[in-house]
C-alpha positions in Angstrom: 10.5 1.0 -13.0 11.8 0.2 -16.6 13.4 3.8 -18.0 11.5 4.7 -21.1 14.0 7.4 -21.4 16.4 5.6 -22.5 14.6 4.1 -25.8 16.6 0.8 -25.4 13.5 -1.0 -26.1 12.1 1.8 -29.0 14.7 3.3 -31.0 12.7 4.2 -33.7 10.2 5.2 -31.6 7.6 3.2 -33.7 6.2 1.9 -30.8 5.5 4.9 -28.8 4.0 6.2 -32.0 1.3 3.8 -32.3 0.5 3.2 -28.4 0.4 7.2 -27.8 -0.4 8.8 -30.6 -0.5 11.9 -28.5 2.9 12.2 -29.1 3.5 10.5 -32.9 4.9 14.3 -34.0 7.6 14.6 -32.3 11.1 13.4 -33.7 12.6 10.7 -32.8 15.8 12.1 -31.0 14.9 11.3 -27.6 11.8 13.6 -27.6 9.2 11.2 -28.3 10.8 9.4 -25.3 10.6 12.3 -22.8 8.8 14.9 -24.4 9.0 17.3 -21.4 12.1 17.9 -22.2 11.2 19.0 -25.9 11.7 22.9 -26.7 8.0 24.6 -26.7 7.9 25.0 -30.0 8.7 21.6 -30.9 5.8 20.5 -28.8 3.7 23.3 -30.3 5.0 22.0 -34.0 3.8 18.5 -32.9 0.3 19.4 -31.4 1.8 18.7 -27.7 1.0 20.7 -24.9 2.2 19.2 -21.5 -0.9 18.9 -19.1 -3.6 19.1 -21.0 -2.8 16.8 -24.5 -0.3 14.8 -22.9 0.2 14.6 -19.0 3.1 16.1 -17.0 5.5 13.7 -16.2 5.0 11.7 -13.0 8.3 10.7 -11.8 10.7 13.1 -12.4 13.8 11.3 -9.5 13.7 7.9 -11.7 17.1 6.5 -10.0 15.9 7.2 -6.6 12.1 5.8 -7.7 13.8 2.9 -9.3 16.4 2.1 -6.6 12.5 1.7 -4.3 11.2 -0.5 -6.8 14.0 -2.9 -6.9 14.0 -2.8 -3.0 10.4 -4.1 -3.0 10.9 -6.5 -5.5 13.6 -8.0 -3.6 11.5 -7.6 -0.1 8.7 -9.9 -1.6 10.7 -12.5 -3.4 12.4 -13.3 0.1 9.2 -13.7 1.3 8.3 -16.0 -1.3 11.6 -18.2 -0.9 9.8 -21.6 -2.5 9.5 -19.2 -5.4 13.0 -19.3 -6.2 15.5 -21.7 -7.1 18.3 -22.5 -5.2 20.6 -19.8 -8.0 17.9 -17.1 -7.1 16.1 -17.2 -10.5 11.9 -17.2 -10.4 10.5 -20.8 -10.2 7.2 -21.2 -12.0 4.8 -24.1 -11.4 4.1 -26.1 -15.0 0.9 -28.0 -15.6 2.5 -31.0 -15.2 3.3 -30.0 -11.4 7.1 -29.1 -12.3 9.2 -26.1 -11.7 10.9 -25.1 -14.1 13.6 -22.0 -13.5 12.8 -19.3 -15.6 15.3 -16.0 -16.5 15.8 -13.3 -13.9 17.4 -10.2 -14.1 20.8 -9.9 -12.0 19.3 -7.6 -9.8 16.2 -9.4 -8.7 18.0 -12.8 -7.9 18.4 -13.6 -4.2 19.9 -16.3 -2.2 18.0 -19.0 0.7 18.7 -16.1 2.9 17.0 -13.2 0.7 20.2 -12.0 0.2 20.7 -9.4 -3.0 23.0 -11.9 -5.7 24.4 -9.0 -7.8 26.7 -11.4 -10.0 25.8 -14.4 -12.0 25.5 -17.6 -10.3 28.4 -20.0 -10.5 27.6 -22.4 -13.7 25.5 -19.9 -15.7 25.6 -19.7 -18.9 25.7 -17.3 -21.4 22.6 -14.6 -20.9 22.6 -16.4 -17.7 20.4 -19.1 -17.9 21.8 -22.3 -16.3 23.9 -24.5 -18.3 23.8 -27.8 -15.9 21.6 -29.9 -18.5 18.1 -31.0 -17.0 19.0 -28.6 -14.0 16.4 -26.0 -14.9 13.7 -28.6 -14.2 12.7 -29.7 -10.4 10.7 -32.3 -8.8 7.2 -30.8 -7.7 8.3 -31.0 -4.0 11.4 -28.6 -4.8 13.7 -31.9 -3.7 17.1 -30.6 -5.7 16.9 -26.8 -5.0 16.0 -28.0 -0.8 19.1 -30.7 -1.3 21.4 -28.1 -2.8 20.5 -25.4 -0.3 21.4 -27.6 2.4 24.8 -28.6 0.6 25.6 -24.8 1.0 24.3 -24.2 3.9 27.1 -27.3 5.6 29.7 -25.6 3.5 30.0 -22.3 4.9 
């Protein structure tokens, strides 16, 4: 769960404009991100009326709905451990029958063990994509990330 509320994404609110036009009257300042919370006559000036022009909000505990959603995202990437790299970022399958490593948020990454990786991996760069050069590409049987597991694997 990605928090409109918080307009990171839609300052303006241009966007939620065009793609609900339902609530293109209301101003900007936070209200046509979470118009529930807009004084009645506000929604009255702008032609909203919660339930019936625009629906009632449908989570209203977003941190507790959001901590579950991260929770399940991390439960099925560690079941889907050959989907991952060896630095917990997604692996995607190219044409060409590569991997290549693709971004991951922080809080999605795991490790072999399916392990939550909260910081950066060691040798990320900045916006933390890797910085190794050519290690962001693997062999189509996964032979670096299975190698490097190992490596850590004998370390600890």
């Amino acid at each position: 769960i990605l928090s409109p509320e918080t307009a990171s994404q839609d300052p303006t609110g241009k966007y939620t404009r065009r793609w609900v036009p339902e609530l293109a009257k209301l101003p900007t300042k936070n209200l046509v991100h979470r118009p529930w919370e807009a004084p009645k006559q506000v929604l009255a000036e702008a032609g909203v009326v919660l339930g019936e022009t625009y629906p009632h909000r449908v989570i209203t505990a977003l941190k507790a709905e959001r901590a579950k959603s991260v929770a399940a995202v991390l439960a099925m990437r560690g079941q889907a451990q050959d989907a991952n790299s060896d630095r917990g970022y997604d692996m995607v399958k190219l044409p060409n029958g590569q991997s290549t490593v693709v971004f991951t948020k922080k809080e999605y990454r795991i490790d072999e063990f399916g392990n939550s990786l909260r910081e950066p991996p060691r040798g990320a760069g900045a916006g933390g994509v890797e910085s190794e050069a050519g290690s962001n590409v693997r062999s189509k049987s996964g032979s670096k990330a299975k190698k490097s597991a190992k490596a850590r694997r004998a370390r600890r």
